[in-house]
N, C-alpha and C positions, 0 to 999 in steps of 0.2 A: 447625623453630623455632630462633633462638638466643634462649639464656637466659643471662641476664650475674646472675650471685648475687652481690652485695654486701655484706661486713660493714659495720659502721656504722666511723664515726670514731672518735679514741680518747676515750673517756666521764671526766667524772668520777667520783672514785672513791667517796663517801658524796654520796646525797640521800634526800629522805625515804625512799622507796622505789626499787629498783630501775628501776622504770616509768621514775621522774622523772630519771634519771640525764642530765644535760649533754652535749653536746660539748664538749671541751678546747678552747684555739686550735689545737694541735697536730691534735686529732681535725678542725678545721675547715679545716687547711691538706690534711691528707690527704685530706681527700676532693677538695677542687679538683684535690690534683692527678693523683687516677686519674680526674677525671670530665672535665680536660684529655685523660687519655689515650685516654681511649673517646671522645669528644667524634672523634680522627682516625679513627676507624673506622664511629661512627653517629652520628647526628646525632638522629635521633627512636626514640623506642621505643613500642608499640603499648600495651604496659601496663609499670604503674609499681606493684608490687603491696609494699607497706610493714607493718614491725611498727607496733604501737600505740604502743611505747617513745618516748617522747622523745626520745634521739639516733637510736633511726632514724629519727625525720619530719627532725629537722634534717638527718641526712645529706643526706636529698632535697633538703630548702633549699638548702643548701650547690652541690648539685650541679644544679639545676634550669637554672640560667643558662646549661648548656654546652649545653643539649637543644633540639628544639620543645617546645610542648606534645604529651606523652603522649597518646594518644585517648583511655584508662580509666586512672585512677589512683584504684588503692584501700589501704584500708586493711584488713588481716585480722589478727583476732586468733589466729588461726595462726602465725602468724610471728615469736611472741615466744621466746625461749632454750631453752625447752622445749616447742615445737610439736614437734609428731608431720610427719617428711617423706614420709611417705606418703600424707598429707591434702595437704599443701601441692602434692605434685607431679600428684596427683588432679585439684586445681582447675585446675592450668597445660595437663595432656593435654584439659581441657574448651577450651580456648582455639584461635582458628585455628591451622594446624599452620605459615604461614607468618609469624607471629607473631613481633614484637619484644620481648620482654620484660625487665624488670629486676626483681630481685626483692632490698628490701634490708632486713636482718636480724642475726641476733646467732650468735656461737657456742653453742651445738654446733650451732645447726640447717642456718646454713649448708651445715657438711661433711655433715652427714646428707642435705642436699638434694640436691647433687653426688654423693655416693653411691648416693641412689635411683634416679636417675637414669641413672649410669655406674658399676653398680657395681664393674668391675674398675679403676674411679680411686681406692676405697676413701672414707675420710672426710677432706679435706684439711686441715688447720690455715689458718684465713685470717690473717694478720696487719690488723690495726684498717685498714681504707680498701680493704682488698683486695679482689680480682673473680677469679671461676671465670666462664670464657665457655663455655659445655656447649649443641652441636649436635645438635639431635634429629631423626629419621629411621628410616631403616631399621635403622641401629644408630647408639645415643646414642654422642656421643665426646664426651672434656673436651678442649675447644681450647688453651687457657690457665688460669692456675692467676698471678695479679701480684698486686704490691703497691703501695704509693706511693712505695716507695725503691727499685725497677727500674727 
C-alpha cells in the first residue's frame, strides 16, 4: 500500500473554533504546490480519507484539481489533532493492501501516524503542505518525508 500523509495548509490563526479554522493564501499556495509535486508521481489515489476541520476539507479543494477522482473519499472524525494513530492506521490495514491512499490531517497526528506505522521513523515534524509517502508491506518503510519549499 502507499500512503501519502498530509498536513493541511497554513490555517488562520483565530476563528470561532479551532474546527473553523481557514486556509491562508499562503496555506493555499502550498498546497498547490506539493499537490503539483505528487501530481508527477500519481495521478489518482484509491481513497482520499480527510479530518472534519475546515482547512483540512480546503486542503483537499485546493488540491483536488491535480488528481482523477478518488474511488472513496471520506471524511473521519478520527483525523482531527488529537486522533488517536492507532485507530486511524486500524482503518487504513482494513483497506486493500494494493491501495492508493491519502490521508489529510493536522499535527500531532500526522507524525503519530508515520510513527505507527514505521516506527523506527519516530514521529516526524510536518511543516503546513507537507507529505510523508510510507510503503506498506512486509516491512513498513518512510519513503519521503517533503515539504512545499523543497
Amino acid at each position: 500500500m502507499d500512503i501519502y500523509v498530509m498536513r493541511h495548509g497554513q490555517a488562520e490563526m483565530t476563528a470561532q473554533s479551532d474546527r473553523q479554522r481557514q486556509l491562508t493564501a499562503r496555506g493555499r499556495g502550498q498546497v498547490q504546490l506539493m499537490a503539483a509535486k505528487l501530481a508527477s508521481v500519481i495521478t489518482k489515489f484509491d481513497y482520499v480519507l480527510l479530518s472534519p476541520y475546515l482547512r483540512a476539507q480546503q486542503t483537499w479543494d485546493e488540491a483536488t484539481g491535480y488528481y482523477q477522482q478518488p474511488t472513496h473519499l471520506e471524511t473521519l472524525d478520527e483525523l482531527t489533532p488529537h486522533g488517536d494513530a492507532k485507530d486511524v492506521v486500524y482503518f487504513i490495514k482494513q483497506l486493500a493492501s494494493d491501495s492508493k491512499v491519502l490521508i489529510v490531517s493536522h499535527l500531532p497526528l500526522v507524525g503519530y501516524i508515520v510513527q505507527e506505522l514505521v516506527p523506527s521513523a519516530g514521529a516526524p515534524l510536518f511543516a503546513t503542505g507537507g507529505v510523508a509517502h510510507v510503503v506498506t508491506g512486509d516491512e513498513n518503510e518512510l519513503i519521503s518525508l517533503d515539504n512545499p519549499a523543497n
